[in-house]
C-alpha positions in Angstrom: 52.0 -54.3 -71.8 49.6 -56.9 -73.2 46.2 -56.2 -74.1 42.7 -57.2 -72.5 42.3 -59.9 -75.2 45.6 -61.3 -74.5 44.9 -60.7 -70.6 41.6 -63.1 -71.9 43.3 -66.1 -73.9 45.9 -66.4 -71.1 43.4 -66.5 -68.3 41.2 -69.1 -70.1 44.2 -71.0 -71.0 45.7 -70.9 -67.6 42.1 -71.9 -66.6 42.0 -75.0 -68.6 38.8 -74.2 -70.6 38.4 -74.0 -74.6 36.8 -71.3 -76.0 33.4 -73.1 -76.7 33.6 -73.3 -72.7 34.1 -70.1 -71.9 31.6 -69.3 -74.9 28.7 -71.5 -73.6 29.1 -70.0 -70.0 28.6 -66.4 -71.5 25.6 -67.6 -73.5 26.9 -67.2 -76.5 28.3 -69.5 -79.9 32.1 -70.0 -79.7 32.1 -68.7 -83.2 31.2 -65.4 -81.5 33.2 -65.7 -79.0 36.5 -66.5 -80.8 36.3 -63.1 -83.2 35.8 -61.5 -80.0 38.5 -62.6 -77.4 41.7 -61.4 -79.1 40.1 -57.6 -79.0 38.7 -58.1 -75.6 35.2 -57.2 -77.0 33.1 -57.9 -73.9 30.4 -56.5 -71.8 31.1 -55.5 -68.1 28.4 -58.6 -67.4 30.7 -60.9 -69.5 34.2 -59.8 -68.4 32.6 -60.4 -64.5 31.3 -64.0 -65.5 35.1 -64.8 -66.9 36.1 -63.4 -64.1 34.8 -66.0 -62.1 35.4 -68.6 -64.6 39.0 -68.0 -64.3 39.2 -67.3 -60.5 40.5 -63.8 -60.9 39.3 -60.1 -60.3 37.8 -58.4 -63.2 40.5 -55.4 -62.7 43.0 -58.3 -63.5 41.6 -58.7 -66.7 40.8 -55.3 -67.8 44.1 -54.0 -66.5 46.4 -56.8 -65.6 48.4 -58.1 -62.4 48.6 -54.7 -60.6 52.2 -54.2 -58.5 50.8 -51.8 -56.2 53.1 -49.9 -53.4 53.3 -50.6 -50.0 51.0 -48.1 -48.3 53.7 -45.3 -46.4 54.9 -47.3 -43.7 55.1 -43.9 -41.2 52.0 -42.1 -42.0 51.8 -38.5 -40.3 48.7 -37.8 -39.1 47.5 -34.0 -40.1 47.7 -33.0 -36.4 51.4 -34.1 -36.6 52.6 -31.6 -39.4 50.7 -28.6 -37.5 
């Protein structure tokens, strides 16, 4: 499973943008920015403004593309299992 750093670099790569892009739109110096991104060092305000940078959910970053279940496609209603 990768980590939210790598979850980071891939998302800003995917996005097109350099760090010092990325860097600027958090307000902060890309040299900042760079020793931060591989450990996913960031703020819930930052990880929601990459977020939108990179067009995806903040759970994608902090926990990745999630395969989620299809919801029980014959749900019992309590009443039913009295």
């Amino acid at each position: 499973m990768d980590s939210i750093g790598e979850r980071i670099i891939s998302f800003r790569k995917s996005s097109g943008l350099t760090q010092a892009n990325v860097a600027s739109a958090l307000g902060m110096n890309r040299s900042t920015y760079a020793r931060r991104e591989p450990l996913g060092d960031f703020p819930a305000e930052k990880i929601k403004i990459m977020a939108t940078l990179f067009g995806v959910t903040t759970d994608e970053i902090l926990h990745g593309k999630m395969n989620l279940s299809p919801i029980d496609q014959n749900p019992r209603r309590l009443s039913d299992s009295e």
